[in-house]
C-alpha positions as CSV (number, residue, x, y, z in Angstrom):
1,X,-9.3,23.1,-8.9
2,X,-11.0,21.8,-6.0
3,X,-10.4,18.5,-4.7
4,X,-12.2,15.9,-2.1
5,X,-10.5,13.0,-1.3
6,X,-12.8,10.6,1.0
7,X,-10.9,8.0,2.1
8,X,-11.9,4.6,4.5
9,X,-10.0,5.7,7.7
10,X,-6.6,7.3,7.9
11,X,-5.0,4.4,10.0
12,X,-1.7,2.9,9.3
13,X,-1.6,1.5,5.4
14,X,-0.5,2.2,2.5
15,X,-3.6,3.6,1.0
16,X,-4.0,6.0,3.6
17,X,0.1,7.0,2.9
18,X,-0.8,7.0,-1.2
19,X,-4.0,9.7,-0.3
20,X,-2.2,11.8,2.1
21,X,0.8,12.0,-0.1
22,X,-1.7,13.1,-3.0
23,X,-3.4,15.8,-0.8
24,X,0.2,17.3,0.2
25,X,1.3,17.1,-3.7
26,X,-2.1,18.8,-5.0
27,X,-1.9,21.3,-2.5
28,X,1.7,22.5,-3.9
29,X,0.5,22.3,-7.5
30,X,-2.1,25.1,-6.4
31,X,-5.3,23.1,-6.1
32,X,-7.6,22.9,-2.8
33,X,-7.9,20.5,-1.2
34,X,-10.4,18.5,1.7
35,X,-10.0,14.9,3.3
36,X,-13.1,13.1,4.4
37,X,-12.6,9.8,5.8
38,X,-15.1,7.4,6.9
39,X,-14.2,6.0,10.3
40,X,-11.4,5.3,12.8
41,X,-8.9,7.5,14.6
42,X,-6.0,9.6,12.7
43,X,-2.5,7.7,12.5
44,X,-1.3,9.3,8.6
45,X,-2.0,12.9,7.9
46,X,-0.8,15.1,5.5
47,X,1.9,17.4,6.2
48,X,0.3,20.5,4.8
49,X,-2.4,22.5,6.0
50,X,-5.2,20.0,4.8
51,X,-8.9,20.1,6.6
52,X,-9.9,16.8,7.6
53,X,-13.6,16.0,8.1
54,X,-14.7,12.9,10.0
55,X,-17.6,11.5,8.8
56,X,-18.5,9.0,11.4
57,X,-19.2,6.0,9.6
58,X,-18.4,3.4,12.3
59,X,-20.8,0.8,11.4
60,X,-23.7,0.8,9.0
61,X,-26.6,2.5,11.4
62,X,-24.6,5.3,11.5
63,X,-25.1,5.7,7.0
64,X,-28.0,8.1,7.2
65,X,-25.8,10.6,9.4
66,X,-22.8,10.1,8.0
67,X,-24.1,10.7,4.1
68,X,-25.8,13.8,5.4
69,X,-22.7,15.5,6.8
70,X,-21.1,14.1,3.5
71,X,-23.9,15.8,1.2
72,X,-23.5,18.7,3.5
73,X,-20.0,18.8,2.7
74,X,-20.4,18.8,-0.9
75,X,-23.0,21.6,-0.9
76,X,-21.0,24.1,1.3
77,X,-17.3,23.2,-0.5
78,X,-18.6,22.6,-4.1
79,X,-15.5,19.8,-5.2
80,X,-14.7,19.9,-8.7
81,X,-13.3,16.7,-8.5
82,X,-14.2,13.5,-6.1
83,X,-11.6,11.3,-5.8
84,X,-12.6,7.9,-3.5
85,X,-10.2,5.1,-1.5
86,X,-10.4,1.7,-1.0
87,X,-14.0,-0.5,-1.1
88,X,-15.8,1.4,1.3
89,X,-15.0,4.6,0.4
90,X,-16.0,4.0,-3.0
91,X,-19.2,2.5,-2.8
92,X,-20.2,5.1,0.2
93,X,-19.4,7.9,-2.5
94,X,-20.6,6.3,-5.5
95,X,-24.6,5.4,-3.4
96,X,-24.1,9.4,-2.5
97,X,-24.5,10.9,-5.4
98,X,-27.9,9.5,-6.2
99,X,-29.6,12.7,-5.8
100,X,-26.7,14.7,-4.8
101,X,-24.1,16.3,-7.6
102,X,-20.8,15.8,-8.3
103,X,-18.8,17.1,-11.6
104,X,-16.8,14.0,-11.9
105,X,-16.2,11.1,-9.9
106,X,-13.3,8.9,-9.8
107,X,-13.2,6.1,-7.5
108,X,-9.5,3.9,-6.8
109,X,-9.0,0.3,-5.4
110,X,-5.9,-0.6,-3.6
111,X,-6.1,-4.2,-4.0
112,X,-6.8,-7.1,-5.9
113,X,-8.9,-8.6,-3.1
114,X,-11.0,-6.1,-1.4
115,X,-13.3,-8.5,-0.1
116,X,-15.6,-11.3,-0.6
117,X,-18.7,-11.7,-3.2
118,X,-20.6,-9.3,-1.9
119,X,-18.7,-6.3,-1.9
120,X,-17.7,-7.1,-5.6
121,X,-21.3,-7.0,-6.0
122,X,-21.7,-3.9,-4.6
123,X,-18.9,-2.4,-7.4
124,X,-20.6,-4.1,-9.9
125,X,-24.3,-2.7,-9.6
126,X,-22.9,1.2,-8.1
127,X,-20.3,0.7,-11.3
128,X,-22.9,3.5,-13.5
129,X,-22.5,5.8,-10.5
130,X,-18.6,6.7,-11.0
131,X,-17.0,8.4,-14.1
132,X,-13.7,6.8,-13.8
133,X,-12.3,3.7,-11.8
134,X,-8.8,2.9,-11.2
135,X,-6.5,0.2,-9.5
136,X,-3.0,0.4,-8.5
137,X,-1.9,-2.3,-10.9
138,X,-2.5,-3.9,-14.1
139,X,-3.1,-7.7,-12.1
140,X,-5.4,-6.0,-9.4
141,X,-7.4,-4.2,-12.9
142,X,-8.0,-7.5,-14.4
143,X,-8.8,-9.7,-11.0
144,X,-12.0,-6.8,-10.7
145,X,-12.8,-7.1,-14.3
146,X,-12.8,-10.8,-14.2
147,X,-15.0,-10.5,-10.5
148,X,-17.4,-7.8,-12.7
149,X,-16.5,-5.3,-10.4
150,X,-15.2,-2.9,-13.1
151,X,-15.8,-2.8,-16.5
152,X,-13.3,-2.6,-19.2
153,X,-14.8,0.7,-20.4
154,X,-13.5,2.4,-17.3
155,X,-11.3,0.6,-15.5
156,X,-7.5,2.2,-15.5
157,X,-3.9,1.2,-14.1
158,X,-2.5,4.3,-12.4
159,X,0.5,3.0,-10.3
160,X,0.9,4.2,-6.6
161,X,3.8,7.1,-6.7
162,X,6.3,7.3,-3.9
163,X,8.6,10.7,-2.8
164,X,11.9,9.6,-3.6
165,X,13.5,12.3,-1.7
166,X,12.0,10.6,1.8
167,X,13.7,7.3,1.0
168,X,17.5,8.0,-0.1
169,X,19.9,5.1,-2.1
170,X,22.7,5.1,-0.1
171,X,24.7,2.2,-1.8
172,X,26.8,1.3,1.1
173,X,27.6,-2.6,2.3
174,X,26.6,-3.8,5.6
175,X,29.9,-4.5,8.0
176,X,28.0,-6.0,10.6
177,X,28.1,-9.4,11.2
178,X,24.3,-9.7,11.7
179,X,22.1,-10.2,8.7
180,X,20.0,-7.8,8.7
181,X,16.0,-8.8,7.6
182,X,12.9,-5.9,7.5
183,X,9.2,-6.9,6.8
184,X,6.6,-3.9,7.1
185,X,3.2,-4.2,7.4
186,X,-0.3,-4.4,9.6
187,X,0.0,-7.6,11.8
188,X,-3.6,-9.3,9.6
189,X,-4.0,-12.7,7.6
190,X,-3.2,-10.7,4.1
191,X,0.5,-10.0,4.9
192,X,1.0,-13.5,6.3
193,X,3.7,-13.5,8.7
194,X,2.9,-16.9,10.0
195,X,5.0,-17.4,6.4
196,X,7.7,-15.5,7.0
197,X,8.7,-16.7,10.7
198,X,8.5,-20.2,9.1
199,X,11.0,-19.4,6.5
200,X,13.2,-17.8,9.1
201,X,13.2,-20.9,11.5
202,X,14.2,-22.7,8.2
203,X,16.9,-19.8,7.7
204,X,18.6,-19.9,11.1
205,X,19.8,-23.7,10.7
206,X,22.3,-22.1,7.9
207,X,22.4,-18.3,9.2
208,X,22.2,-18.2,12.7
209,X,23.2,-14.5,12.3
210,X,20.2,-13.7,11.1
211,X,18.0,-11.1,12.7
212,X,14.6,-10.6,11.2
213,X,13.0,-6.7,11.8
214,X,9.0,-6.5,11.8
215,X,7.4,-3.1,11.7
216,X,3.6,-2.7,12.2
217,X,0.7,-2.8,14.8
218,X,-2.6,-5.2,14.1
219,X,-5.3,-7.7,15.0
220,X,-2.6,-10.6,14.9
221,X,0.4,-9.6,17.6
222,X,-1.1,-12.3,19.7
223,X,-1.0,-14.9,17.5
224,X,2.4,-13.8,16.2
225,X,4.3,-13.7,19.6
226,X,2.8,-16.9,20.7
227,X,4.6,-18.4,17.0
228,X,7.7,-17.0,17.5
229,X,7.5,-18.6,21.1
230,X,6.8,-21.6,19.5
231,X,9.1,-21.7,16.9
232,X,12.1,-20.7,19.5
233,X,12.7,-17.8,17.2
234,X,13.0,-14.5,20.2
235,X,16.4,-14.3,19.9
236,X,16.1,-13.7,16.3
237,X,13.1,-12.0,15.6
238,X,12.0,-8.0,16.8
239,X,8.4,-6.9,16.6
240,X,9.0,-3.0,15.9
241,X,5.4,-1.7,16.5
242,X,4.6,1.3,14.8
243,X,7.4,3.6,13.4
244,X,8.1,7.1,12.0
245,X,11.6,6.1,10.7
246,X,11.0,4.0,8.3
247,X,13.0,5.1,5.4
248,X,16.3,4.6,7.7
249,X,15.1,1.4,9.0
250,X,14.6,0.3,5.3
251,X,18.5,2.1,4.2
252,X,19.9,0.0,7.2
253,X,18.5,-3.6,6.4
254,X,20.4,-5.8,4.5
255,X,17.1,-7.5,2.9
256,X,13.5,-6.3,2.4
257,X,11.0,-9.1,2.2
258,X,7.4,-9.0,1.8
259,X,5.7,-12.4,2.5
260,X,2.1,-11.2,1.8
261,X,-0.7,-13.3,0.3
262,X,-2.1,-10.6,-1.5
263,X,-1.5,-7.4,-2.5
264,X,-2.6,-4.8,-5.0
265,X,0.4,-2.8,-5.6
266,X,3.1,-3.3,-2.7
267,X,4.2,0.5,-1.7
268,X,6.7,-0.6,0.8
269,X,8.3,-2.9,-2.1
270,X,9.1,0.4,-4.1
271,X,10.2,2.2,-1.4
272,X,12.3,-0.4,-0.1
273,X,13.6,-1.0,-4.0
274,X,14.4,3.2,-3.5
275,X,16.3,2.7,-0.4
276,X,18.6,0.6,-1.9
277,X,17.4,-2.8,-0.3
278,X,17.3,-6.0,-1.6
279,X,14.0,-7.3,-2.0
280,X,12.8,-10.5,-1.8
281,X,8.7,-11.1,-2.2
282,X,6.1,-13.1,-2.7
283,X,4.6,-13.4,-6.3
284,X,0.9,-11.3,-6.0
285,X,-1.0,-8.7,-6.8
286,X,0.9,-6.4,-8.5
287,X,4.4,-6.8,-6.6
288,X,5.7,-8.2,-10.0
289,X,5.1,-5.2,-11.7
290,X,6.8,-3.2,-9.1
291,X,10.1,-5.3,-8.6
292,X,10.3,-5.0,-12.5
293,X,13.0,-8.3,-12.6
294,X,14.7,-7.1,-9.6
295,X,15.2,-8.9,-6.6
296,X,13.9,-12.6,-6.3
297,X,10.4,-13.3,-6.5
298,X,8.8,-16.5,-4.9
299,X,5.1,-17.8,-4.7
300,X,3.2,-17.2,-1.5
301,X,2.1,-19.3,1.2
302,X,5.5,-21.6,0.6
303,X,7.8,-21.3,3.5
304,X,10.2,-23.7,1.9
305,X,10.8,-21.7,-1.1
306,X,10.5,-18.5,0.9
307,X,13.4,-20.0,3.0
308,X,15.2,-20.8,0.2
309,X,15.2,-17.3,-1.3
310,X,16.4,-15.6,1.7
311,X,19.8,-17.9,1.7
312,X,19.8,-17.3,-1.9
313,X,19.7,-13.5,-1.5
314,X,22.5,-14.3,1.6
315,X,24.9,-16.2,-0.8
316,X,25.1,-13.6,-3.9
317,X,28.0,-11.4,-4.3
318,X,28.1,-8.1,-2.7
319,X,28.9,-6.8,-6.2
320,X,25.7,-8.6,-8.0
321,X,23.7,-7.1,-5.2
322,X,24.6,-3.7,-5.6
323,X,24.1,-3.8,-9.0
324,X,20.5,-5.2,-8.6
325,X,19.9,-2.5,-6.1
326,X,21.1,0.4,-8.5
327,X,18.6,-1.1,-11.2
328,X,15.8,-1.6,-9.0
329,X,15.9,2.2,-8.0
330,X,16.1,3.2,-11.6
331,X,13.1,1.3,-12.3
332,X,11.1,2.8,-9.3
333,X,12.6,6.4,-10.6
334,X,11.2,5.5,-14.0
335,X,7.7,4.3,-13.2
336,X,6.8,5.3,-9.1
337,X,8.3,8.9,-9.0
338,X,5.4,10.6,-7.1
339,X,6.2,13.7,-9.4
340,X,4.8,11.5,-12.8
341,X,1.9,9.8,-10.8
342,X,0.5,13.4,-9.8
343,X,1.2,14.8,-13.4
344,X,-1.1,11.7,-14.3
345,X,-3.9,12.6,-11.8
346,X,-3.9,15.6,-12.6
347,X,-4.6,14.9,-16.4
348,X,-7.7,12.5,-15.3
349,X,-8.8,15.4,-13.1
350,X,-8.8,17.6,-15.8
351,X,-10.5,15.4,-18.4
352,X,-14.0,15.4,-19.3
């Protein structure tokens, strides 16, 4: 079979991970496979030898060039299957095949907020154009049905996968005397770290061992240095910048928190959940589905209560934490093994 993934960009994110984990796992089932991606520079890749074809879609007067070399690209490599990511991606494929054929089109979400009133607008009338349409959970599904940007008729939940053999359980206690706090993800307003800093500044006053990790590069590092200079928080706080050892950053940290605003599906929650962390989040998107009663689960945009979790998580028993940790991994082993996501893309591709 032969595949197309087209894709926003192939920056930093956990859509861009989820696609380039699907290439390298289609390519080892057999299939052929091609990457086209929108715009921006390459920071994820796949590990196997898979093309990728820039498209050059910086900004919208560059459409008419960039759908040519698309509809080029379809002639000359003749994809039996179309599979889109994120809002731009989607709609750029979906306006594309007006005049130009494709055997089946599937186009996937990674949010339950991909943008304002107009973009769901854009789903909503391009919605005829795409054979299949899925979102990474079952929340971010009904927030696009309830916008009218997918219909009920063809809107699916097919979770994110993750490769459990890149994040290990290793199930052993911290003897440090520093608790140890990770948060991963792009310095922007959606994973709200103006939160989390809050929280910790509230955490310190009882922990003062505390030491809070931050991996990830983004609009926001001004903004987020000037806080922690604010809040007096340097000696406790470690902007990380990008990283390629994540999965033993995640097996070394005592505590996993994700303080986001929204999310669709929370990828680094599952893989943090696999690495044996203890997670503590914030309640959106589809980061309840994913914690699946593990860890503690707290609403957004409250620093208080966010506060309040972390000394919560810091006072339960090392025993009680390790048994939350072993159930968490067998609930990502159960539902986010990247082994059963492909087995279910590869029954959508195959259906008619």
């Amino acid at each position: 079979m032969k595949i197309l993934y087209v894709v926003t960009g192939l920056g930093l994110g956990g859509a861009e991970k989820v696609v380039a984990d699907l290439a390298d796992q289609m390519t080892g089932r057999g299939h052929e496979v091609k990457i086209a991606y929108l715009k921006g520079s390459v920071s994820v890749k796949p590990q196997s030898d898979v093309e990728l074809v820039y498209l050059g879609l910086e900004s919208g007067k560059n459409f008419f060039s960039a759908s040519c070399q698309y509809r080029q690209l379809i002639k000359q490599y003749q994809p039996d299957i179309v599979h889109a990511h994120m809002v731009h991606a989607n709609i750029f494929v979906r306006l594309n095949r007006i005049g130009c054929h494709v055997p089946r089109l599937i186009c996937t979400a990674h949010n339950s907020n991909e943008g304002g009133n107009i973009r769901m607008l854009a789903y909503k009338y391009t919605n005829y154009l795409s054979d299949f349409n899925t979102n990474v959970s079952q929340e971010a599904i009904q927030a696009f049905i309830e916008k009218g940007a997918f219909t009920k008729s063809n809107a699916h939940c097919i979770y994110n996968g993750i490769d459990l053999d890149k994040f290990i359980y290793q199930g052993q206690q911290n003897i440090s005397s520093t608790i140890s706090l990770l948060a991963i993800g792009r310095l922007n307003e959606q994973k709200d770290y103006p939160n989390l800093l809050n929280a910790l500044s509230l955490v310190i006053q009882q922990y003062p061992n505390v030491h809070l990790q931050i991996v990830g590069e983004g609009e926001l590092l001004t903004d987020i240095n000037e806080l922690i200079k604010q809040l007096q928080l340097a000696d406790y706080v470690t902007l990380l910048g990008r990283r390629d050892d994540v999965p033993m950053l995640m097996q070394q940290a005592d505590y996993f928190i994700l303080p986001s605003k929204y999310e669709g599906f929370g990828l680094v929650v599952a893989e943090a959940m696999a690495s044996g962390t203890f997670v503590i989040a914030t309640d959106c998107g589809g980061v309840k589905e994913v914690m699946g009663g593990t860890g503690l689960l707290i609403p957004p945009q409250n620093a208080s209560m966010l506060a309040n979790a972390i000394v919560d998580a810091i006072q339960i028993s090392e025993d009680e934490k390790l048994v939350n940790n072993q159930q968490a991994l067998k609930y990502v082993q159960d539902n986010f093994d990247l082994n059963k996501i492909i087995d279910q893309w590869e029954k959508v591709y195959a259906s008619k």
